[in-house]
Each structure stands twice: as structure tokens, then as C-alpha cells.
C-alpha positions as CSV (number, residue, x, y, z in Angstrom):
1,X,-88.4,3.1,32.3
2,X,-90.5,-0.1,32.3
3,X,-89.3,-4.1,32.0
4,X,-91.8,-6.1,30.0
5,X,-91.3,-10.4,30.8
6,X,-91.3,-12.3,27.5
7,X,-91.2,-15.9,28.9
8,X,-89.3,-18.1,30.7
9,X,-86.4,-19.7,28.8
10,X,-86.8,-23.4,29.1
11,X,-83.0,-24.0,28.1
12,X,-82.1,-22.0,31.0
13,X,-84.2,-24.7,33.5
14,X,-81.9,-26.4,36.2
15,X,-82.7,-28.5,39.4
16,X,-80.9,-30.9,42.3
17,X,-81.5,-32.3,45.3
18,X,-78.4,-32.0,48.1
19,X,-78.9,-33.5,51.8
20,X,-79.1,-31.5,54.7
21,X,-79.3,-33.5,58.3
22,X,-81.9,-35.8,57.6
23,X,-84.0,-34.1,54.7
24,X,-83.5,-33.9,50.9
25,X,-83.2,-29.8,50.3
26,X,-84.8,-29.8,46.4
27,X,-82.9,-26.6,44.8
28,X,-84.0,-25.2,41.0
29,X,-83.3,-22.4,39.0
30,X,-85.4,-20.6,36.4
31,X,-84.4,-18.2,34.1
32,X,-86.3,-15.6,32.1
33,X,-86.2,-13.1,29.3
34,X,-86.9,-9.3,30.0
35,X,-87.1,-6.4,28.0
36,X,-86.6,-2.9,28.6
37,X,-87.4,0.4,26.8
38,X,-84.2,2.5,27.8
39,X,-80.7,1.3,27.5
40,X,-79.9,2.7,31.1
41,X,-82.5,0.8,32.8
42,X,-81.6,-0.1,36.6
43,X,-81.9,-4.0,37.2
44,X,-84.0,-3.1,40.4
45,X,-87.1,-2.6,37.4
46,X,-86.0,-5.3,35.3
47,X,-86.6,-7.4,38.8
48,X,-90.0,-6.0,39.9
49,X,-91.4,-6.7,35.9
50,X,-94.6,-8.2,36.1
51,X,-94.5,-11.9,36.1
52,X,-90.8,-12.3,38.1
53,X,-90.6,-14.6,40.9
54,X,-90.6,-12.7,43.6
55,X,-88.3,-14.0,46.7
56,X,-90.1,-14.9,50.0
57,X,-93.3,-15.0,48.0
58,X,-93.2,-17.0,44.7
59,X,-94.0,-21.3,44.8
60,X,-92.5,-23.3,42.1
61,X,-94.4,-25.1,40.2
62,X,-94.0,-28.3,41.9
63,X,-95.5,-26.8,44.9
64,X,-92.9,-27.6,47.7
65,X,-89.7,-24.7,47.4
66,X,-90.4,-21.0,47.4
67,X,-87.9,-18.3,45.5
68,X,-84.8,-17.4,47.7
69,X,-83.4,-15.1,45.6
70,X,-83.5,-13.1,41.8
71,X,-80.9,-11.8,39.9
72,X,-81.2,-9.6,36.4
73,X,-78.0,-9.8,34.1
74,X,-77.8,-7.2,30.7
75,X,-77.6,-9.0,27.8
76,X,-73.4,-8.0,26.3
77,X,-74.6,-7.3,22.8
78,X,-77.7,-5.7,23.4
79,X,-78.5,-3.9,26.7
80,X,-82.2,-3.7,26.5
81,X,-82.3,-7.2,26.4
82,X,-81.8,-9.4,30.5
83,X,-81.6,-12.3,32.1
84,X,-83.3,-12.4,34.5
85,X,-82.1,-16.1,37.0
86,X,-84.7,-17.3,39.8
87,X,-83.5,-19.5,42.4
88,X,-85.9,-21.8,44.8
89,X,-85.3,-23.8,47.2
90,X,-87.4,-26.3,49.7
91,X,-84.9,-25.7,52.4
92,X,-86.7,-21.9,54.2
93,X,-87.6,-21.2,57.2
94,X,-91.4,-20.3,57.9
95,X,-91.6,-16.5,58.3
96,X,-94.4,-14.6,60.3
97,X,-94.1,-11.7,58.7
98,X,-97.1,-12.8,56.0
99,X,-95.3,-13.7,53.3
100,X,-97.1,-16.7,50.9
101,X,-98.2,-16.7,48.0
102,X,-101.9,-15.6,48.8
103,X,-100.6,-12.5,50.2
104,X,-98.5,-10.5,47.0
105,X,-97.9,-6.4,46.5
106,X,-97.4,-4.0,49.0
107,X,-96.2,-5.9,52.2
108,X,-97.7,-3.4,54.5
109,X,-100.8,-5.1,53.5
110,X,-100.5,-8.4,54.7
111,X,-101.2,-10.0,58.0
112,X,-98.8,-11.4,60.1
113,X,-99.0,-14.9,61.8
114,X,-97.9,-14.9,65.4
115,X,-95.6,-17.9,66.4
116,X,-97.3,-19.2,70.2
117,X,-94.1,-19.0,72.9
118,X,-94.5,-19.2,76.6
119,X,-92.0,-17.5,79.1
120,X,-92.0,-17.2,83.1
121,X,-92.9,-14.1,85.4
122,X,-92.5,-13.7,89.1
123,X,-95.3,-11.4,90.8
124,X,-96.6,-11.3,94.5
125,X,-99.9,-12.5,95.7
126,X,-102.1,-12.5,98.7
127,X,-104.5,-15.4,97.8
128,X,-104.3,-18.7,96.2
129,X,-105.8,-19.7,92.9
130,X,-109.1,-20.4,95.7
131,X,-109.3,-16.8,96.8
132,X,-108.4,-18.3,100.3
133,X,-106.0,-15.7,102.0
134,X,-101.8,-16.4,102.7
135,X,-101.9,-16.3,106.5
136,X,-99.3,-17.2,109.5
137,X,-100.1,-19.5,111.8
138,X,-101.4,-16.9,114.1
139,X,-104.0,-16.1,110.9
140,X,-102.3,-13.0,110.3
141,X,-102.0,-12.0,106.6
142,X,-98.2,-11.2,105.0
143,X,-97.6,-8.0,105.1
144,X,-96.1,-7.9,101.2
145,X,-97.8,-10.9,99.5
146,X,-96.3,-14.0,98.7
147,X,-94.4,-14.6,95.4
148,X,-95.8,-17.1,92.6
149,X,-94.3,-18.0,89.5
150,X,-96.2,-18.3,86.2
151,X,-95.7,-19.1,83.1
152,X,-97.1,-16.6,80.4
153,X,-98.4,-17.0,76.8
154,X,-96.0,-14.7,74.3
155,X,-97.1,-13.8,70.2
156,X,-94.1,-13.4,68.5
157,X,-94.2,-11.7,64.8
158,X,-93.1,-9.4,62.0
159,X,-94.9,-7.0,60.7
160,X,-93.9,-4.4,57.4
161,X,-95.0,-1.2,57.9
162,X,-94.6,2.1,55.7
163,X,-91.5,3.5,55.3
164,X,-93.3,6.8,56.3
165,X,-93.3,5.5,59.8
166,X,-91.6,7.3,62.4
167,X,-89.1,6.3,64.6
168,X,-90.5,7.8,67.2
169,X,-94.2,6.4,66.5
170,X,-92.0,2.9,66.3
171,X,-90.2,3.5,69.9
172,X,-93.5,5.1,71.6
173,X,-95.1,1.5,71.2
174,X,-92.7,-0.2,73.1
175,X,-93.6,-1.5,76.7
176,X,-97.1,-0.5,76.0
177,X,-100.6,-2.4,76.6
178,X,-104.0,-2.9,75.0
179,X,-106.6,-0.5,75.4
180,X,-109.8,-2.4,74.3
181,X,-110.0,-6.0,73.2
182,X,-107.2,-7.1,70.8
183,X,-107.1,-11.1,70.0
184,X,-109.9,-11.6,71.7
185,X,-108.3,-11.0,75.1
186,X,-109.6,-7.9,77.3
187,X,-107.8,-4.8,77.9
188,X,-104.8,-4.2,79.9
189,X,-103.9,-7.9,79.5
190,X,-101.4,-7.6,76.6
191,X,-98.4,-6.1,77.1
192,X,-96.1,-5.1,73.5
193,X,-92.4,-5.1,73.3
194,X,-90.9,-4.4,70.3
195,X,-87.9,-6.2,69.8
196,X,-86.2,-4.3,66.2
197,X,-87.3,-2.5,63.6
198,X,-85.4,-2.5,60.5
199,X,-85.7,0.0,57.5
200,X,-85.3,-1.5,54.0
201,X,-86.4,-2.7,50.6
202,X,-88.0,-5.9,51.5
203,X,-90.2,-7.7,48.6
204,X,-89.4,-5.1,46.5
205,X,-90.9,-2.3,48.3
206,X,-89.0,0.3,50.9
207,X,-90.7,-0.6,54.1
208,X,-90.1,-1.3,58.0
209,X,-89.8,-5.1,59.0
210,X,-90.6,-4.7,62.8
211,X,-90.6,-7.6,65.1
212,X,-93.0,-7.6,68.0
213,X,-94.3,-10.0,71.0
214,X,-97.3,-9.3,73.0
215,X,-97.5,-11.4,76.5
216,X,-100.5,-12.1,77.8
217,X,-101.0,-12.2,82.1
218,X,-104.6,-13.2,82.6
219,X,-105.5,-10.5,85.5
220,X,-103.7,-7.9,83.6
221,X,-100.3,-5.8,83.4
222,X,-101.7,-3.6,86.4
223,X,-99.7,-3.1,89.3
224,X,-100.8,-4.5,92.6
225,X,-99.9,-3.3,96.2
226,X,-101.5,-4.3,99.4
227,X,-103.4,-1.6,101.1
228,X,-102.2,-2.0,104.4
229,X,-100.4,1.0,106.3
230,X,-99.8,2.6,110.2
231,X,-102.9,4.6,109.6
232,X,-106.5,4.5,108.7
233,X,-109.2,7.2,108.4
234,X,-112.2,7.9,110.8
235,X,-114.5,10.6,110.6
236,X,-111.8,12.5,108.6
237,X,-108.9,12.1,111.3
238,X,-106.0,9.7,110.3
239,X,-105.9,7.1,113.5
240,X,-103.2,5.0,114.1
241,X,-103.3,1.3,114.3
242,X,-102.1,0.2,117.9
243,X,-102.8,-3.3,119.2
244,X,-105.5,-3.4,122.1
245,X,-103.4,-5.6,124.6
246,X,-100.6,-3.4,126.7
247,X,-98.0,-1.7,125.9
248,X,-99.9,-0.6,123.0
249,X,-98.0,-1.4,119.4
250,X,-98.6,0.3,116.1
251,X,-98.7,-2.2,113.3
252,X,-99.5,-2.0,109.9
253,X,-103.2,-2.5,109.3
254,X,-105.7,-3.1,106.6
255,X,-107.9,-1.1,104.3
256,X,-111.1,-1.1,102.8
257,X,-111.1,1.1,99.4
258,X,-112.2,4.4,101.4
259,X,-109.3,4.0,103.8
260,X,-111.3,3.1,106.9
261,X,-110.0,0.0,109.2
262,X,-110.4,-3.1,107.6
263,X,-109.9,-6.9,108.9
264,X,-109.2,-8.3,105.6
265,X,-107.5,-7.4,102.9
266,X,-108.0,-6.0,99.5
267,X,-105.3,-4.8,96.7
268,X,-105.2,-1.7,94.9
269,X,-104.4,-1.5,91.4
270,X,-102.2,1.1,89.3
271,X,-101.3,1.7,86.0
272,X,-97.7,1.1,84.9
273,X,-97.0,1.0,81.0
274,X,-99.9,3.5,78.7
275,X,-102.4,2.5,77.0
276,X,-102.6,2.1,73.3
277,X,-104.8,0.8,70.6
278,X,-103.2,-2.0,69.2
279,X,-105.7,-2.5,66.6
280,X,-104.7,0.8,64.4
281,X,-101.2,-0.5,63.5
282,X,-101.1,-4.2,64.3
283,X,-102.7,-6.5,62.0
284,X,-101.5,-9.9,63.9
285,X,-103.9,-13.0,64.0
286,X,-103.3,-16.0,66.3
């Protein structure tokens, strides 16, 4: 079964302009004549023709609305013949997921635009933004850090992805970070959620619309203890730490990375979300 356009119907040309807050929404409506070859012709082809506005994607030709919707109606008297009835509007909301009308066809083609959001995160530290370390009066470091409060750099975006995705490949990317470099930040620093995935026909194609946001933390998504404990290593014995002045008290001491006794101290780092390579599904630019 194919659709074949044979113009737009000037008659059928309508437009208005309604108010909404404190902006003129311009509305129009176009409407066009398809053709089919087979009486029982579903209007899902007659819509996808060649030349239809297609919603999300298609500018008017005044420049300033985009297509919200189509509709196909069969002709009463002779069912090969439709109308097909555009409708544009000025008044839509700007959409991340690539749509414009540079990017047309297969949606799982186009790139994404990631919307620039900022949100807060708690972590514990044992040095100011100086490297100078937290100490008590006595000069004694804390034993667990000090907590700090940043606020974070967050991509939000949609992507469509083939409907041949699974939902486990989907899921598995959730609460995952970057492997190598991924817009232009180094690895381990971007951390991906993904927030829904929906399965659907979307632009005319049967695709996944999945929304992601990626958070960037500078240092990275590593986590970060204090190597301190009751014991450290010498000459492959485990030795406690006991103060020198009587009664002797054990304390919890410091490190250095091969466990010996250390008078300052240093932070150990380990991985808590896997490691992915964001750059063989995502197609996000900032």
C-alpha cells in the first residue's frame, strides 16, 4: 500500500492568533490531498506520505510555529481519495530529544540537546579546597571527615532509541558512570540515571523515548574513606596503635597506601556504580 501527496488545498488554509499569559499563541491549519492505491489503506500510510507535515518536526512557512498534530480523513464518495488536516502552533515547548527540522527520518538518528540543571550533594572531606587538613585544636585530624555541601552540574535529555532495545540493556545503564572521556569531562566523573523509558510510535517510527541525566562531581563518583584504623603493619606483623604517654591507649591511627604508620592522612578510593561506555549508545551534546 503506498499514499502519494498531490498538494496542499489552498481552500482548506486557516489561521488565528488566541492569548496565552502574556504572549500571542499564532495557531494554523493546513490541509492536503493524498492518494492511495488500495481501498483498505490504514491512515497511519496515508500520514507518513512523503511531503506530510510531520508533528514535532515540520516549521510553517512563516517560520515561528511547528506542527502539533496530523490527522488523515477518507474521502465518503471515494475511499482512495484523504484529507489529510495539519495543525501548527507557535505555542510548544522546546524538546531535547532532537527534534527540528534539520534533523528528519529515523529518530534514532538524531542528537539530543542536554538542558544544563544543577542540584546539591552532601559528601565528607578531610581538606579544604587548600589541601590544608580539618584538625582539632589539639592538631589532631577527624577521625570520619568533615561534611561539605556542593552543588553539582546535571544534563538532562531524551534520546529515541530502537525498538530492538532491551529492557534489560535499558535498566543495566542506570546508576552507571563513564569509562573514558564523554563531553569532554574524564572518566569516572559522570554518573547516568535514567529516569523512564517509554516504548512507542513517536515521529512515525516505533522507537524508545528514554530520558536521561548525567551529573557531573569534579573528583569523581569514587568512594572515599579515611585510611585510619587500630592497627598498622611492620615488618609483616599487624602493631597496634597505643599512645606513648601512660596508661597506654589504642587509638585509631593513620596510613600510608602500604599500611605502615602514618602521621598524616591519605584517602583511599573505591568503586561504587560500573563502568560503562557512554559513547556507544548516547549521542548527547552540551
Amino acid at each position: 500500500m503506498t499514499a502519494t501527496l498531490l498538494g496542499e488545498m489552498r481552500e482548506g488554509r486557516s489561521g488565528g492568533l488566541r492569548k496565552s499569559g502574556k504572549q500571542l499563541i499564532l495557531e494554523e491549519q493546513y490541509q492536503f490531498r493524498v492518494v492511495t492505491d488500495d481501498k483498505t489503506t490504514d491512515d497511519k500510510v496515508v500520514l507518513l506520505a512523503t511531503g506530510i507535515p510531520r508533528p514535532g518536526v515540520t516549521v510553517s512557512d512563516y517560520g515561528n510555529s511547528i506542527c502539533t498534530d496530523t490527522t488523515a480523513t477518507r474521502d465518503a464518495t471515494n475511499p482512495l481519495y484523504w484529507t489529510v488536516t495539519a495543525t501548527f502552533s507557535s505555542d510548544v515547548q522546546e524538546d531535547t530529544s532532537g527534534a527540528s527540522e534539520s534533523q528528519t527520518g529515523n529518530p534514532t538518528s538524531w542528537t539530543p540537546i542536554a538542558e544544563i540543571n544543577f542540584e546539591t550533594f552532601q559528601f565528607y572531606d578531610v581538606k579544604d579546597v587548600n589541601g590544608v587538613p580539618f584538625t582539632n585544636s589539639a592538631g589532631l585530624q577527624f577521625g570520619t571527615g568533615v561534611p561539605l555541601t556542593r552543588t553539582l552540574t546535571r544534563y538532562d535529555f531524551e534520546q529515541f532509541e530502537a525498538a530492538s532495545t532491551t529492557l534489560d540493556e535499558i535498566t543495566e545503564r542506570n546508576e552507571t558512570v563513564n569509562s573514558g572521556t564523554f563531553l569532554r569531562k574524564p572518566a569516572k566523573t559522570l554518573k547516568l540515571s535514567v529516569q523512564k523509558a517509554t516504548l512507542g510510535f513517536y515521529y512515525g517510527f516505533r522507537v524508545w523515548r528514554v530520558a536521561y541525566s548525567i551529573v557531573y562531581k569534579p573528583d569523581n563518583w569514587r568512594m572515599k574513606m579515611l585510611d585510619i584504623g587500630p592497627f598498622y603493619l611492620s615488618g609483616g606483623r599487624k602493631v597496634p596503635f597505643k599512645t606513648d604517654d601512660p596508661p597506654e591507649r589504642p587509638y585509631q591511627g593513620f596510613l600510608t597506601p602500604t599500611g605502615a604508620e602514618s602521621t598524616t592522612s591519605t584517602v583511599k578510593e573505591f568503586d561504587q556504580y560500573d563502568d560503562i561506555n557512554f559513547s556507544s549508545f548516547l549521542r548527547v551534546v552540551d
